[in-house]
C-alpha positions in Angstrom: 46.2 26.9 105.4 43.5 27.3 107.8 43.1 25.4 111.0 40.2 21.9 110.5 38.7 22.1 114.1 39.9 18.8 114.0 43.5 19.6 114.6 44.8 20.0 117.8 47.7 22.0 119.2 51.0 20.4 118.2 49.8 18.4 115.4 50.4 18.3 111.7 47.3 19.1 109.9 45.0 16.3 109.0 45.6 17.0 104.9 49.8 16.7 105.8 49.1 14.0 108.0 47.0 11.8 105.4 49.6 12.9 102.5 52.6 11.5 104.9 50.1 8.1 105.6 49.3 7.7 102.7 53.0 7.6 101.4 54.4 5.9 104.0 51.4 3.0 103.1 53.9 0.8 100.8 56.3 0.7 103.6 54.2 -0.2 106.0 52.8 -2.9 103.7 56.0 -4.3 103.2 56.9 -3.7 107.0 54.1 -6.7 107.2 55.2 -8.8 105.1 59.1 -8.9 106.1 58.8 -8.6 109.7 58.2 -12.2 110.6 60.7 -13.6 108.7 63.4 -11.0 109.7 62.4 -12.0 113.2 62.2 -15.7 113.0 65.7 -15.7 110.9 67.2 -14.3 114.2 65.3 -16.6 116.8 67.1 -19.3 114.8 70.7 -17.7 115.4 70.8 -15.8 118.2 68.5 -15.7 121.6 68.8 -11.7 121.7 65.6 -10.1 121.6 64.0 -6.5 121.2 63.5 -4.7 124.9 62.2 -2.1 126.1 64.0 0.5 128.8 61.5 1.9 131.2 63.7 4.3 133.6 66.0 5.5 131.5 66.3 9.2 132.7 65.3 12.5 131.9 62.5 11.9 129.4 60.4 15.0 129.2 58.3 14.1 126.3 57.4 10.7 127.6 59.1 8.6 124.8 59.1 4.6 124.9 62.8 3.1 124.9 64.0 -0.1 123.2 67.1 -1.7 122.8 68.5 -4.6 120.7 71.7 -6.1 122.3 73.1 -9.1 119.9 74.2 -12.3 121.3 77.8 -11.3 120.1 77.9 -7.7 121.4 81.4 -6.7 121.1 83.9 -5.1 124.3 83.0 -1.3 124.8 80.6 -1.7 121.4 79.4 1.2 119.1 75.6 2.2 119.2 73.1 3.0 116.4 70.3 5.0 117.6 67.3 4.4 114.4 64.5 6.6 114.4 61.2 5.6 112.8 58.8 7.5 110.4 55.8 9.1 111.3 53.2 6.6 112.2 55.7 4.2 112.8 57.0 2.7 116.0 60.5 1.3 117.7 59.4 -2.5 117.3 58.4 -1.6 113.6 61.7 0.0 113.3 63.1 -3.2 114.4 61.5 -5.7 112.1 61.1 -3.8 109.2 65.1 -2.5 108.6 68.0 -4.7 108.5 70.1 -2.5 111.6 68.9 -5.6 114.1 70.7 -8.4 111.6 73.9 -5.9 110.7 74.2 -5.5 114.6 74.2 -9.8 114.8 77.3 -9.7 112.6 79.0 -6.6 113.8 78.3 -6.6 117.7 77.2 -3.1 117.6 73.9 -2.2 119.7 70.7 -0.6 118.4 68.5 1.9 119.9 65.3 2.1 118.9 63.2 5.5 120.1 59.4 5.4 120.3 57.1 8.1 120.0 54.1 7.9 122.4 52.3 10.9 121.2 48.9 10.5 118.3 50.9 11.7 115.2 53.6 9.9 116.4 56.4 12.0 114.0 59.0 13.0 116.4 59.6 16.7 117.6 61.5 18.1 115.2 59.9 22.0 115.0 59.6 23.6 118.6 62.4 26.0 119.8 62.7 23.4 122.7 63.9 20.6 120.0 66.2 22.9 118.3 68.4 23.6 121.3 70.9 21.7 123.0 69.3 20.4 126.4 65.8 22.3 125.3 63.9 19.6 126.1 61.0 17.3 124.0 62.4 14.5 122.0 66.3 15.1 122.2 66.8 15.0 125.5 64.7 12.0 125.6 66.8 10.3 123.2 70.2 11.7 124.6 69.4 9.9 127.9 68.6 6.3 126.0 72.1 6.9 124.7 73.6 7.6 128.4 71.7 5.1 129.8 73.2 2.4 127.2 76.4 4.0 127.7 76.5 3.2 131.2 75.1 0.3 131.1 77.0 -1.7 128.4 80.2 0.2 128.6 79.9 1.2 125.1 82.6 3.4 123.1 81.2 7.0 123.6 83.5 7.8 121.0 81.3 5.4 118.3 77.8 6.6 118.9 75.8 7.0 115.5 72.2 8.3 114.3 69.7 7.3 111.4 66.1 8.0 110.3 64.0 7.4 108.1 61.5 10.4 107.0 60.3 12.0 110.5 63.5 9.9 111.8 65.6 11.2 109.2 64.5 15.2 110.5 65.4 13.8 114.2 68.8 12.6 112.8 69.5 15.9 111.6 68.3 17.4 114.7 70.8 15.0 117.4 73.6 16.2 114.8 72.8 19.8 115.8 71.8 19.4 119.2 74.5 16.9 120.3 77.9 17.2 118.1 79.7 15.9 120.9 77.7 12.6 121.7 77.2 11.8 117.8 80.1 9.9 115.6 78.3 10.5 112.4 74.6 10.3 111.1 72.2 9.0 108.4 69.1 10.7 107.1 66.7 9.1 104.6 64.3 11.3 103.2 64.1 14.4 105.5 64.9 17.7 105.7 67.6 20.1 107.1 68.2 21.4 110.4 65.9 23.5 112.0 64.2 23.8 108.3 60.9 22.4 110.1 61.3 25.0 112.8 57.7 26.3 114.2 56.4 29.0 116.9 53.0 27.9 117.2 53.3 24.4 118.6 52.4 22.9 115.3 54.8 19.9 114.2 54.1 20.3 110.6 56.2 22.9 108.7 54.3 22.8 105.6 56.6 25.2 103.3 59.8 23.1 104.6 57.9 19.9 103.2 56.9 21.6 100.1 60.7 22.3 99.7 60.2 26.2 99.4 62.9 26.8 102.5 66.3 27.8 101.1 69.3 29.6 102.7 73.0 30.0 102.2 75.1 27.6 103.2 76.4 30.1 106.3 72.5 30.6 107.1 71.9 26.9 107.6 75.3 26.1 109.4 74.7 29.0 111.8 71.1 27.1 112.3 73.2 24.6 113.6 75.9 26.3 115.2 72.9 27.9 117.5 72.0 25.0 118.6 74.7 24.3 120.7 76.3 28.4 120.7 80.5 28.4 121.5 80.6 24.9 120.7 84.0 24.5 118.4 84.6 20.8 118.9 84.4 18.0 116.0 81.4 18.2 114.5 79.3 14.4 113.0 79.8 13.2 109.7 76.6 13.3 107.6 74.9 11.2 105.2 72.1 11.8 103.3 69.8 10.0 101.0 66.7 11.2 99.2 64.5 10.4 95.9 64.0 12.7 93.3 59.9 12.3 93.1 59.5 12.6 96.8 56.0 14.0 97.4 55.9 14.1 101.0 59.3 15.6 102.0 60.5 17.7 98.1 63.5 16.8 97.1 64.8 20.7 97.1 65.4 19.4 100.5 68.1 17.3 99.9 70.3 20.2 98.0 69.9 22.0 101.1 70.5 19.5 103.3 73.8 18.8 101.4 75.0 23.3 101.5 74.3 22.8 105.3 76.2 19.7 106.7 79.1 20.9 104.0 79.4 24.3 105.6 79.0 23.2 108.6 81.8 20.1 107.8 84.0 23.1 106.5 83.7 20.1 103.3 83.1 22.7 100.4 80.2 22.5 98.0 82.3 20.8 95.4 82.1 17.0 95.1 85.5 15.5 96.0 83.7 12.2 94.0 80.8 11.0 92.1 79.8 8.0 91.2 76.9 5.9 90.7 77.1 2.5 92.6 73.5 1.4 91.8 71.4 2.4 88.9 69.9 5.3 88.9 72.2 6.6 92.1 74.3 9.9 92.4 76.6 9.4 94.8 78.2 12.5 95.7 81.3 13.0 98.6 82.2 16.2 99.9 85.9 16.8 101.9 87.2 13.4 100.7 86.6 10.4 98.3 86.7 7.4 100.8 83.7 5.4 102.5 83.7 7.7 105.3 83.6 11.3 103.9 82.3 14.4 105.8 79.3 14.1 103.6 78.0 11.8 101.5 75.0 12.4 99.4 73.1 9.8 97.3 70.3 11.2 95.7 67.8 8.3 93.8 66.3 8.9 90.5 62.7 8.4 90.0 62.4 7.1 93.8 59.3 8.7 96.1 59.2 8.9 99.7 59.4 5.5 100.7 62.9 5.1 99.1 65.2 2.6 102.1 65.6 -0.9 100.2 67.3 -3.9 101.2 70.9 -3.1 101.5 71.1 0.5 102.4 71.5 -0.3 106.0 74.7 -2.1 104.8 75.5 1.0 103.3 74.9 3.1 106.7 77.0 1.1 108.5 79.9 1.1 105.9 80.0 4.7 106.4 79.9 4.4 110.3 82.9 2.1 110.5 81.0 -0.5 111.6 82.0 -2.8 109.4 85.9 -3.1 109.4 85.9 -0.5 106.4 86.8 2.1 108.9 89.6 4.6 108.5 92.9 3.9 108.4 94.2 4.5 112.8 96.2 7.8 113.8 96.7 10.5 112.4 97.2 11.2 108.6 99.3 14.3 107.2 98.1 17.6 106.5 99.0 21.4 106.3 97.3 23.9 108.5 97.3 27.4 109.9 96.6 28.2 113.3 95.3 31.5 115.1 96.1 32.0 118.5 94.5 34.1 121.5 95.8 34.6 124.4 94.4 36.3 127.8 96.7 36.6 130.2 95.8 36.1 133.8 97.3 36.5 137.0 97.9 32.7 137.8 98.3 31.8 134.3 98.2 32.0 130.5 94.6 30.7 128.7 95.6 30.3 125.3 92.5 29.3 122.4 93.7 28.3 119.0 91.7 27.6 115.8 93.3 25.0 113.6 92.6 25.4 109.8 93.3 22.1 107.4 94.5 24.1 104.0 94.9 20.8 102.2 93.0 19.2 99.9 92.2 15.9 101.7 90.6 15.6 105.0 93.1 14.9 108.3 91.5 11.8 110.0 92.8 12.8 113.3 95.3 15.3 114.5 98.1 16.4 116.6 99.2 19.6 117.6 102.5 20.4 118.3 103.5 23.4 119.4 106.0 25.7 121.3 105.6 27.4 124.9 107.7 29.9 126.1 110.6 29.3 128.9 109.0 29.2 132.1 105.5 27.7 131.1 103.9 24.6 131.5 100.4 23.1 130.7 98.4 23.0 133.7 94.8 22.7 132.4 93.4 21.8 128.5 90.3 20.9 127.2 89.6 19.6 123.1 92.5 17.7 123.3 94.7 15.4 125.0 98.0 17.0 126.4 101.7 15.7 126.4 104.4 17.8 127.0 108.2 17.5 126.7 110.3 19.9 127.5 108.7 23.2 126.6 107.2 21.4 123.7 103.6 20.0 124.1 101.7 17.9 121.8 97.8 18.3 121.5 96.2 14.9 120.8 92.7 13.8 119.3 93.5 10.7 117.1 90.1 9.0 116.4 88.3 9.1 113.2 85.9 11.8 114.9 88.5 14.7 115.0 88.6 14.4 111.7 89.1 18.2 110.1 87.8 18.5 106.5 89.4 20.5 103.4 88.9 23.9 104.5 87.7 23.1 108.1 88.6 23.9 111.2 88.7 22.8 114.9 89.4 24.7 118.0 91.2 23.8 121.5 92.2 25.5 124.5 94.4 25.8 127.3 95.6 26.9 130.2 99.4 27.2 131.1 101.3 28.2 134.6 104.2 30.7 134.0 106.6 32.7 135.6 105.9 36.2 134.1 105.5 35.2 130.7 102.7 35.3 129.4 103.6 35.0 125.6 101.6 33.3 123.1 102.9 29.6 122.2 104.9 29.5 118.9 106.5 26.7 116.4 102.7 25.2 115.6 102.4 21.9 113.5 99.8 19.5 112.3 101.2 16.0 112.6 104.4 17.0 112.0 104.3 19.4 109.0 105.0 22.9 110.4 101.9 25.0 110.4 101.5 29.0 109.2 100.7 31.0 112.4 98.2 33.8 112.0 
């Protein structure tokens, strides 16, 4: 498509920009109509209010801050960052979802991102977006989450993302960009990682909207991986939602939204479940069959673009956690191998080993045991949490976000003293089931 001498550097096109408008027009409409009695329903309960955050950090692309703290905000709470649509706003985010009257009953808070620029669709395209600590809208949106963080004492354990449309692109974005900051995320209506990726400055990737991008599964989880390169930690739990007559955003982007986050998850493209808990819903779960699977797809039958309905958000926050439908604490059995490499040093041993679950059931958090030879100890980890008794050590990370999918793996690290022995640690097991040692 040629340029309109209308467009200007770092815009979508006037045609993609009209299409997107124009399909986003029933939302807004009922956006309108909702709004004021969504807010005056909460002036009646609670005296918590919608604020905006003016110093918030490092904010390179000038986006506008607000935050929603209930009345009931809970000790060190969980926070839900949701991202508006293109043309939309953080105050119509507010009043048009239900995230504001979820977080009066759960005590979770809710960020709410604005974008200040004239398209306002967030920066989900330039190489700066697509990299950890880049710069544009990320960052911006990584130091809201900091600053409430810091300021509330919340869990950084229990952070979460969701989007809807150009919100739903940023979600999958922070999950690339920030796998150690995010808990889990939920896109409605976009596409994959790094799918809308340009070199021009343009925001609109119009082959990624028409659906037209495909890759391998490894292709689009290396997309992510290089966003954050020799990151091996836990990665997000994804889910993703999507209408089959979606004009704006085609729903080929869904399938390949679902072979990234499941590759990446180490879930497998086979549905672990599917079921249909709404008519005309497919609900698919990848790596386990529970409320809180690695992935969880629900794709909607005859729905367009403008697909979120009242009680979705419910459903977002179900797969969060937030709602007391969480996982069940500690650690759950498994069977694993493990790799080891070793380098040995002249003041120590650095040991990295890759843990592989080989069952069929995702391990909701995990501990490593394992053997180190006479005359070591652990001076130095990182990944994990370390105990050590004797000359064996246990490797800890027991919350629902180490959870290691069927087929998935996670990797830790350290470094041990010694007294000339510099041999590899042995006698490896995954909460206490012994492990096969490659």
């Amino acid at each position: 498509m040629s340029a309109s001498p209308h467009n200007t550097r770092g815009r979508p096109p006037r045609s993609a920009l009209l299409a997107l408008f124009a399909a986003l027009v029933p939302l807004l409409a009922t956006l309108l109509v909702t709004a004021p009695a969504a807010s005056a329903a909460r002036t009646e309960v609670s005296a918590a209010a919608l604020t905006e955050v003016t110093d918030f950090g490092s904010n390179p692309s000038n986006l506008q801050m607000y935050v929603y703290v209930p009345d009931g905000v809970t000790a060190r709470p969980a926070v839900v960052v949701a991202v508006h649509y293109c043309t939309g706003s953080g105050p119509a985010m507010y009043s048009g979802t239900e995230f504001a009257a979820l977080a009066d009953r759960y005590g979770f808070i809710v960020v709410y991102p604005s974008v200040t620029r004239a398209g306002k669709c967030f920066d989900v395209s330039s190489p700066q977006a697509l990299r950890r600590g880049g710069g544009s809208d990320p960052v911006g949106i990584k130091s809201m989450v900091d600053w409430v963080t810091r300021t509330y004492d919340a869990d950084p354990g229990r952070i979460f993302a969701t989007g809807i449309s150009s919100g739903a692109m940023m979600t999958n974005v922070l999950l690339g960009d920030y796998p150690d900051v995010f808990a889990a995320g939920a896109a409605f209506a976009g596409v994959p990682f790094g799918c809308f990726a340009t070199t021009d400055g343009s925001e609109w990737n119009s082959a990624c909207a028409n659906g037209t991008v495909t890759h391998t599964p490894k292709e689009w989880g290396d997309l992510v991986r290089g966003a954050y390169p020799g990151y091996t930690g836990p990665r997000p739990r994804m889910q993703l939602w999507h209408g089959t007559e979606d004009a704006t955003l085609r729903y080929p982007n869904f399938g390949e939204e679902v072979k990234q986050w499941t590759e990446v998850l180490g879930a497998g493209g086979t549905p672990a479940r599917t079921d249909a808990p709404e008519s005309g819903w497919t609900r698919t779960r990848y790596g386990s069959t529970g409320d809180q699977a690695p992935v969880e797809g629900i794709s909607l039958q005859g729905v367009g673009h403008n697909l979120v309905t009242a009680g979705m958000a419910a459903r977002v926050i179900t797969f969060f956690g937030l709602d007391g439908s969480g996982p069940v604490p500690g650690p759950q059995p498994g069977t694993c191998k493990v790799a080891v490499t070793t380098n040995a040093w002249n003041t120590g041993l650095t040991a990295s080993v890759t843990l592989t679950n080989t069952g069929t059931t995702a391990v909701n958090g995990w501990k490593l045991g394992f053997t180190l030879s006479a005359g070591q100890t652990v001076t130095n980890g990182w990944g994990a949490t370390y105990t050590q008794a004797g000359t064996t050590v246990t490797a800890t990370n027991a919350t629902y976000n180490g959870a290691i999918a069927p087929g998935g793996s996670v990797g830790i690290g350290y470094q041990a003293g010694h007294t000339g022995n510099s041999a590899a640690p042995t006698a490896f097991t995954l909460n206490g089931t012994a492990c096969t040692v490659t």
